[in-house]
Each structure stands twice: as C-alpha cells, then as structure tokens.
C-alpha positions as a printed NumPy array, in Angstrom:
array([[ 39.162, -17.38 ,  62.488],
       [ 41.957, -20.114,  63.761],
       [ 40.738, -22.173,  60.872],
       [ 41.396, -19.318,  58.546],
       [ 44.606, -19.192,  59.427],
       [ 45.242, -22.982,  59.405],
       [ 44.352, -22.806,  55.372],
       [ 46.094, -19.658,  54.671],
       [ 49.36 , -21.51 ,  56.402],
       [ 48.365, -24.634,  54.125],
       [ 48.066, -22.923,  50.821],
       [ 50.737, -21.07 ,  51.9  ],
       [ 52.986, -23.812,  51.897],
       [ 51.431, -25.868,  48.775],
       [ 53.843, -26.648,  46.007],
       [ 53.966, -23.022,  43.533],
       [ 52.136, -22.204,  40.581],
       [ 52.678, -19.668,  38.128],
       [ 50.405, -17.942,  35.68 ],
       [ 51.187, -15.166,  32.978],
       [ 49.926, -13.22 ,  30.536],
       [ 52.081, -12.574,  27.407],
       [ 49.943,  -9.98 ,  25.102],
       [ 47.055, -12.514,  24.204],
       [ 48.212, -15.724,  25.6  ],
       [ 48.032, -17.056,  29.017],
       [ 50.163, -19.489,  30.028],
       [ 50.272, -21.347,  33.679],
       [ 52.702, -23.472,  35.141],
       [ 53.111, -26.123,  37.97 ],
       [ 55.548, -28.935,  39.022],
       [ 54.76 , -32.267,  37.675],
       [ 54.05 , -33.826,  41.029],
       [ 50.464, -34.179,  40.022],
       [ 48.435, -34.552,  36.536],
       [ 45.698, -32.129,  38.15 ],
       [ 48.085, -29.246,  39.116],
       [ 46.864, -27.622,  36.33 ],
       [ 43.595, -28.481,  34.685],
       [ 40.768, -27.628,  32.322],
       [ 37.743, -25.942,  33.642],
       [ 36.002, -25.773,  30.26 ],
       [ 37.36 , -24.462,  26.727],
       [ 38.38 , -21.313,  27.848],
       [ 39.323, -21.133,  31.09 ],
       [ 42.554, -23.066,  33.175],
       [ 42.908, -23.137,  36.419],
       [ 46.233, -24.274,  39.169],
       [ 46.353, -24.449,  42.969],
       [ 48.733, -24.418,  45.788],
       [ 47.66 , -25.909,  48.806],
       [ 46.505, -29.104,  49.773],
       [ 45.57 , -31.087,  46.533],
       [ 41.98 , -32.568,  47.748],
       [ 41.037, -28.865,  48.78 ],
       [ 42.456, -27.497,  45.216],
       [ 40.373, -30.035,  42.927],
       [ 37.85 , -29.197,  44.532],
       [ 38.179, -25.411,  44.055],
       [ 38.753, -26.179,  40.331],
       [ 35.475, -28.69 ,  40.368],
       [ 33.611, -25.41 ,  41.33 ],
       [ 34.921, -23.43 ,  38.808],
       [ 33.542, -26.78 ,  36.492],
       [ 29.994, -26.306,  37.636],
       [ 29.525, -22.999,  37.674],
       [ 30.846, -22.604,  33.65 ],
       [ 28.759, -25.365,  33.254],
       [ 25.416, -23.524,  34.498],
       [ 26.773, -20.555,  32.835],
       [ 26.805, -22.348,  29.565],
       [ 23.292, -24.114,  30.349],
       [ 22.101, -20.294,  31.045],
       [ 23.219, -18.656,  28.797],
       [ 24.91 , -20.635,  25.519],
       [ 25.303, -17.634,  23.316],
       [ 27.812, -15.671,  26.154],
       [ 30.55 , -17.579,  27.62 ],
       [ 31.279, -17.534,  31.255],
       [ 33.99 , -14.61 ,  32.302],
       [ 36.961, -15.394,  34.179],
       [ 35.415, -13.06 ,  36.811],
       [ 31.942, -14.877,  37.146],
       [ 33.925, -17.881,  37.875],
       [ 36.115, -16.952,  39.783],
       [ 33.242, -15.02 ,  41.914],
       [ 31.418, -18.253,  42.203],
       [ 34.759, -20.363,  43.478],
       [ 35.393, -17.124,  46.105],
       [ 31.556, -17.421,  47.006],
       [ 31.774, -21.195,  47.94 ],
       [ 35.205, -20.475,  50.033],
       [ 33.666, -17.735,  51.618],
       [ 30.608, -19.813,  52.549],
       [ 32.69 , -22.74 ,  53.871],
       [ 35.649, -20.652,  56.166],
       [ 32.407, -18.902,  58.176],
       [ 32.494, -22.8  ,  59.345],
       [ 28.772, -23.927,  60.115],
       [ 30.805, -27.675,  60.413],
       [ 32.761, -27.162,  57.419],
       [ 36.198, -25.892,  57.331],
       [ 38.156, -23.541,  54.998],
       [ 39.872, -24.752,  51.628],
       [ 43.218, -25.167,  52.416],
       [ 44.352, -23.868,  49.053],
       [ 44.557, -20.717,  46.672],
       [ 43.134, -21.261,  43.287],
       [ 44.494, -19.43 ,  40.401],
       [ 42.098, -19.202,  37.397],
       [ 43.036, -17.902,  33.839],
       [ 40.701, -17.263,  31.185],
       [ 39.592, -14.85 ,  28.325],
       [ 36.731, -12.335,  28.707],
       [ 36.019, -11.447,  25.296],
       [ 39.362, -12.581,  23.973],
       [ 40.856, -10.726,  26.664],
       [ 43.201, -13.392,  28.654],
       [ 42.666, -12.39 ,  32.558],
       [ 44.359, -13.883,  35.791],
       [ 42.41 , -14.39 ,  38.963],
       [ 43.293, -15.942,  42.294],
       [ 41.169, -16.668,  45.358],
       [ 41.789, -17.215,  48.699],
       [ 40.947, -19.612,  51.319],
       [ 38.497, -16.987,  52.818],
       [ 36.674, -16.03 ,  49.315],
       [ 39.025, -13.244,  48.519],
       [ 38.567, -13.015,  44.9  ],
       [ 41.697, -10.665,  42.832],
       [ 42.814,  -9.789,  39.496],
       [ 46.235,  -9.911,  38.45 ],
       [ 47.066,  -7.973,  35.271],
       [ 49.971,  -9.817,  34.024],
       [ 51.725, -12.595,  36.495],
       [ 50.902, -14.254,  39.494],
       [ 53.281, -16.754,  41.73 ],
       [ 51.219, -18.774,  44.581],
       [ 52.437, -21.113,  47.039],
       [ 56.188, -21.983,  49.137],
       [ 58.425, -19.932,  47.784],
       [ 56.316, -17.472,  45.305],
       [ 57.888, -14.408,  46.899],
       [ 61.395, -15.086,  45.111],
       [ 59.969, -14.272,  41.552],
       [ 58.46 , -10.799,  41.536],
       [ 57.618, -10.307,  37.598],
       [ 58.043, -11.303,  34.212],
       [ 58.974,  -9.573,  31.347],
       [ 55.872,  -9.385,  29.276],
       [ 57.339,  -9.126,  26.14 ],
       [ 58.74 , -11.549,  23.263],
       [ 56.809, -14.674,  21.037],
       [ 55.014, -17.577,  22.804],
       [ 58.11 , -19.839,  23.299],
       [ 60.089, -16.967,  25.136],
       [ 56.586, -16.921,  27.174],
       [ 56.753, -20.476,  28.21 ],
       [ 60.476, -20.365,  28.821],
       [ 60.637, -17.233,  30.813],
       [ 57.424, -18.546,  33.315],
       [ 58.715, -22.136,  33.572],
       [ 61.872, -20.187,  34.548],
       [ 60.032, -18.783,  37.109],
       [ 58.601, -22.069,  38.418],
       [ 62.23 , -23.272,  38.289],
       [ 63.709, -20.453,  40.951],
       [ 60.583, -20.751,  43.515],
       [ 61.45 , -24.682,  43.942],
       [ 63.515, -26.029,  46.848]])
C-alpha cells in the first residue's frame, strides 16, 4: 500500500500531458523535455505519461506488445484502445501487489480509434483503467485546466490543447 502511494505521489508530480478529442481527431500534447513524451504504440493508437520517464516507457512498451499480439491474433480486427489499455492496467495491477516488484511510478494516457471512433484512456499506477470522453490533463499542475471546448477545425484543436499544456506549466 505505502508503495502505492509513493507512485501515485510520483506520477502525480510528472511533467503534464494533455489529450483531446475534437469530433474525429485526437490530439495529445506534452512538453518537449523528452522525444518519448509522446509516442507511437502502433498505427492507431498514441500514448503520453506523467510520472517518472523509465516507469512511463515502459507503460507505453506494454501497450507495444500487447497491439502487437493483438495484430499476430487476430490481423483482420485491430486492437481497441480498451484492450490495450486493459492489458497496460493488468501489468500495473500485477506489479503494485509487489511480489519484489514495485508500482509504476507513472499514469499512462492512451488514445486510439475503436472502429474510427477516437477514445481516451488513462491508467493508474495501481491498474485503474478509465475512459475519458473528450479531454484529459495528467500530471503537476493538471487540475488548472478543467475542459476544452470541443468544437472548431483541427488547427483550433491543436491550438486550444497546446494552450492547455501552456497554463498547467510552472
């Protein structure tokens, strides 16, 4: 339980990331600290963490092998957003009940399309696995921005989440 805590207070504290859903695009933001803020998990599906960077490439390398078995599985259906982001909550689950391993110190956020739907998921340093329908903030300071308007084209999209990003930074 004390190491719970411990990674909740981590991801907590990681550097934000935004996601948001604008009608049928997704689009996900994060400081440009790192290259591997946000990254590919295959070609439909993004993901971004806050938290301690080992603990959220390794999250995202999860989400990488399980849409890779999906694919191996099953080629003609593409992995959902929610089977991988099941899969990544299954792992963290499995590794903050401790048995010598301790929990991921980050919050993944995973966006994705389920047939050409765009969803949001995040997932928490226990295994909690959520849906978000529209916008998500994780990380220091991701209480300041509450929502976006969903509304507008695709460059009032990027504008209005990198916007975001903007007021949650120190």
């Amino acid at each position: 339980r004390l190491q719970l805590e411990y990674a909740e207070v981590a991801a907590s504290k990681g550097e934000t990331c935004v996601g948001a859903v604008f009608g049928d695009v997704i689009v996900l933001c994060a400081p440009s600290t790192h290259r591997d803020k946000v990254a590919v998990v295959d070609g439909r599906h993004a993901a971004s963490y806050a938290g301690l960077r080992a603990d959220g490439c390794g999250l995202v390398n999860i989400a990488r092998l399980r849409a890779a078995r999906e694919r191996v599985s099953s080629p003609e259906t593409p992995p959902t957003p929610r089977i991988l982001a099941h899969a990544v909550g299954d792992a963290a689950h499995q590794h903050a009940r401790g048995g010598g391993k301790r929990a991921y110190g980050a919050r993944l956020l995973l966006a994705g399309f389920a047939d050409d739907t765009p969803e949001l998921w995040t997932v928490g340093p226990g295994g909690d696995v959520r849906r978000h329908p529209a916008f998500v903030a994780l990380g220091r300071n991701a209480h300041q921005v509450d929502r976006l308007d969903a509304t507008g084209d695709v460059a009032n999209a990027v504008a209005r989440t990198v916007a975001a990003l903007y007021y949650t930074q120190d």
